[in-house]
C-alpha positions in Angstrom: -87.4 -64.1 -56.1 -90.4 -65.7 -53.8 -89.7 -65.5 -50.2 -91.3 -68.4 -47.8 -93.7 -66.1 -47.0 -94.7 -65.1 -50.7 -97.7 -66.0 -52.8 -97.6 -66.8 -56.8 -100.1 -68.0 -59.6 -99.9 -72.2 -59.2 -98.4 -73.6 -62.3 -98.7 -76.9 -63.8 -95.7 -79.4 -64.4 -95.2 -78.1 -68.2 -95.4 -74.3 -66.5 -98.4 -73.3 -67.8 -101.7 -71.6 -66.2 -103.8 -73.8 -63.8 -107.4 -73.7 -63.1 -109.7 -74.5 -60.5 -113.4 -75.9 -60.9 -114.5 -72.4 -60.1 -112.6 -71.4 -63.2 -110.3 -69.4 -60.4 -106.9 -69.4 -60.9 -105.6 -71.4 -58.0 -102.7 -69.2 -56.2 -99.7 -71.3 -54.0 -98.2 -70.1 -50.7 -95.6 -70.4 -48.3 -93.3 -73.1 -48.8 -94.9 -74.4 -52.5 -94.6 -71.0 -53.4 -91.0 -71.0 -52.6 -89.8 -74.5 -53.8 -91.9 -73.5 -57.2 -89.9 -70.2 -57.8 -86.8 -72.6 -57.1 -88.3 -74.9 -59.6 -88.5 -72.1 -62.0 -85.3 -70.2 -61.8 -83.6 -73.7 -62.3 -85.0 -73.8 -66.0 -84.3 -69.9 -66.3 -81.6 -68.1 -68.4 -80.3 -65.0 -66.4 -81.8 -61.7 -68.0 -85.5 -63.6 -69.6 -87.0 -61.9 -66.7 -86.9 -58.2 -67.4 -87.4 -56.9 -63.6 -84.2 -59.2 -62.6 -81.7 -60.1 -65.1 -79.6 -62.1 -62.9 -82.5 -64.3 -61.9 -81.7 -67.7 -63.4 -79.7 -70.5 -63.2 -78.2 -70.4 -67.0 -78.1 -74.2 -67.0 -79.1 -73.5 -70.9 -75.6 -72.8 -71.7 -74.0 -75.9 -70.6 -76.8 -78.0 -73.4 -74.0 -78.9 -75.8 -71.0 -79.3 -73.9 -69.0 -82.4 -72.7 -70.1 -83.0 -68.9 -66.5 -83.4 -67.8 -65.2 -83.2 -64.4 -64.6 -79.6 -65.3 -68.3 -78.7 -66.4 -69.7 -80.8 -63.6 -67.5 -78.7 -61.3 -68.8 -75.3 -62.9 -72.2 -76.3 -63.0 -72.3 -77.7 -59.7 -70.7 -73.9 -58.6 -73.3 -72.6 -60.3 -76.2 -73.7 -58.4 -74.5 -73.9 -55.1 -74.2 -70.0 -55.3 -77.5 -69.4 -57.0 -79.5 -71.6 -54.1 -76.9 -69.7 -51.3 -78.2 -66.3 -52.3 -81.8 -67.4 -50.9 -82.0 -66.5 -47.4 -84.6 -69.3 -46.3 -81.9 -71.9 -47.8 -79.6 -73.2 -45.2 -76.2 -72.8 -47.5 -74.2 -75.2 -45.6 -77.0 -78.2 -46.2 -76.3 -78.0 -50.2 -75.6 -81.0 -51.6 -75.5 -81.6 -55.2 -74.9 -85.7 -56.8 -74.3 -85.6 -60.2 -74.5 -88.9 -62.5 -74.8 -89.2 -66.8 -76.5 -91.5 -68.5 -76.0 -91.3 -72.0 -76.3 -87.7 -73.1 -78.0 -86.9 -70.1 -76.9 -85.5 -66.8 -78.9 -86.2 -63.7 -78.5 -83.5 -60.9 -80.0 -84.3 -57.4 -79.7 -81.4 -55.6 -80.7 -81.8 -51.5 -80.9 -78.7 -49.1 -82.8 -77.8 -46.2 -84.2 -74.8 -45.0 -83.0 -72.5 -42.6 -84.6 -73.8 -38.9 -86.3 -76.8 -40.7 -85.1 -80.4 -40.3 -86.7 -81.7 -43.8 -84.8 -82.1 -46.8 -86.2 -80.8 -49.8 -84.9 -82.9 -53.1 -84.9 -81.6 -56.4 -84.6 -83.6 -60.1 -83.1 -81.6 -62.6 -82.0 -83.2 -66.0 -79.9 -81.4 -68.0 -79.3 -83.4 -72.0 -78.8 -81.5 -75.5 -82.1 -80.6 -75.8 -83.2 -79.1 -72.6 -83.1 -78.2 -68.8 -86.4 -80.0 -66.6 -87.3 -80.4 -63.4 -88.3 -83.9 -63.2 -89.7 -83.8 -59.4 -89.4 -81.8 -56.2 -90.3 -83.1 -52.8 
């Protein structure tokens, strides 16, 4: 898990390797290092990563059920305590709006950091094919 203080390899939207014009691989820091590893456990299954198997946010699982109040209500569990186990995340600024639209559920998930008065917003779709992050900011 990256820390607000970490640095990681920068990867592009489709999470793949990015490159600078030096042919350098361009590295993120501070807090785009940290909302990235956010970004990236939110499209991760618990035990893919081999050094942390409860890294994750399993959202995977929840691809072909109904989104009733009662999955809504787990998945929305689900993040809460996964973004509350991040010390830099200020728990009790969680807030998680959920709306479908067709097969697909929209999450917008709001939360500020610990002694920070910004709001950080993330997109995550969740449908029958797949978990993305549409946009962080």
């Amino acid at each position: 898990m990256a820390g607000i203080n970490d640095t990681d390899i920068r990867l592009s939207e489709d999470w793949q390797l990015t490159s600078s014009s030096t042919g350098d691989v361009p590295l993120c820091s501070a807090r785009d290092c940290f909302l990235q590893d956010i970004r990236l456990e939110a499209v991760t299954t618990p035990g893919e990563i081999f050094y942390n198997p409860s890294w994750g946010w399993g959202l995977r699982e929840y691809l072909h059920r109904e989104y009733d109040e009662l999955t809504r209500l787990e998945i929305s569990q689900r993040i809460q305590s996964k973004l509350s186990q991040r010390p830099e995340v200020d728990s009790s600024t969680i807030e998680i709006q959920m709306g479908l639209t067709g097969d697909q559920l929209m999450m917008d998930l709001y939360f500020r950091l610990v002694e920070e008065t910004e709001q950080e917003h993330l997109q995550v779709s969740l449908d029958r094919v797949g978990v993305e992050v549409i946009e962080i900011a």
